[in-house]
N, C-alpha and C positions, 0 to 999 in steps of 0.2 A: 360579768364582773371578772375582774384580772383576778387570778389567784392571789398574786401579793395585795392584794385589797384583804382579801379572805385569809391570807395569814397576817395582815394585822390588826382585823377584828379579833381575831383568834388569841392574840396576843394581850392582847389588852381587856381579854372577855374573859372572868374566873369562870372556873368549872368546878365547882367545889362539890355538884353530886351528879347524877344519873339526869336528874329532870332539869339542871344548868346546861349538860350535854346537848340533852335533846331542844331544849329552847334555841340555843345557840345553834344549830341544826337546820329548824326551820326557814333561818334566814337567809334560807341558799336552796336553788333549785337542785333535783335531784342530780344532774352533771355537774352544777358544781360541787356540791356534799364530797360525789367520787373524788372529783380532781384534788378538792381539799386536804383529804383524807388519806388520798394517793400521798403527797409530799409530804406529810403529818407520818404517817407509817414509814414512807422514805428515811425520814429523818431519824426515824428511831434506829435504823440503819448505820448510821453513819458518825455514831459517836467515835469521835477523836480521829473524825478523819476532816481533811481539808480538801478534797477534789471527789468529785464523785468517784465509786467505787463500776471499774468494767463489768466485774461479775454481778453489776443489780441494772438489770431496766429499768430506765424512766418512764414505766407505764402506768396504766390503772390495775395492770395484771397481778402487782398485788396485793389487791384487793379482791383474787378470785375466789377465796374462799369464806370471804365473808358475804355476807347479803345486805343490804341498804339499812333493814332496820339494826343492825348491830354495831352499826357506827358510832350513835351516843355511846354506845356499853366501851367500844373501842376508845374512844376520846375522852370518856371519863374515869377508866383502868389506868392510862396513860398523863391522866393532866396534870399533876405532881411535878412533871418533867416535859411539860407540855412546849415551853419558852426555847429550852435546851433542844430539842427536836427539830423545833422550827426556823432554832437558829441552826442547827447542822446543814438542812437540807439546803435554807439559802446561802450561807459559807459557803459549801460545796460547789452547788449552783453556779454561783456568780464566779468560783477562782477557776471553775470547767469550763465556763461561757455557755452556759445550756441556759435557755429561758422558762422556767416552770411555767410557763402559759402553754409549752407546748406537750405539755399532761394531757 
C-alpha cells in the first residue's frame, strides 16, 4: 500500500484512545506501521516549516528507539494534532520533490 493511502486512512480515522490506536494499527503490515509512522513522527518535526529540513533524514531511523509495539502509545500521545503532522510532512514532501513512498 502507498504511504499516502495510509496517511489518508489516518486522516480521516479518529484516534480518540490507546485501543483506536492499536485498531487502526492492525490494518497495516508490520513495514508499513514503520513507514507510517516514520512520516507521522516526521511531521511532528516539521512544524512551520515548508521544505523539508537538511538536518532530519527521511528514514525509518527515527524510529530507532522505539519498538513496534509502542506505536499505538506513540499515535495515540500525538493524535490531538495528528491532521497537523501529516499535513507537514506532506507540505514539506511535495514543495522538496521527495516521494514518501521512498521511506
Amino acid at each position: 500500500m502507498s504511504v499516502y493511502s495510509s496517511i489518508s486512512k489516518l486522516h480521516s480515522t479518529p484516534i480518540d484512545n490507546l485501543t483506536d490506536a492499536e485498531d487502526f494499527l492492525k490494518n497495516f503490515s508490520p513495514k508499513e506501521q514503520k513507514q507510517l509512522m516514520t512520516v507521522f513522527m516526521l511531521g511532528t518535526r516539521l512544524v512551520s516549516y515548508d521544505t523539508l529540513r537538511e538536518d532530519i533524514l527521511m528514514t525509518t531511523g527515527i524510529l530507532d528507539t522505539y519498538k513496534a509495539d509502542e506505536y499505538a502509545r506513540l499515535l495515540y500521545e500525538k493524535a490531538l494534532n495528528k491532521d497537523m503532522y501529516l499535513d507537514n510532512i506532506t507540505r514539506c514532501a511535495d514543495a522538496s520533490g521527495f516521494d514518501l513512498n521512498q521511506i
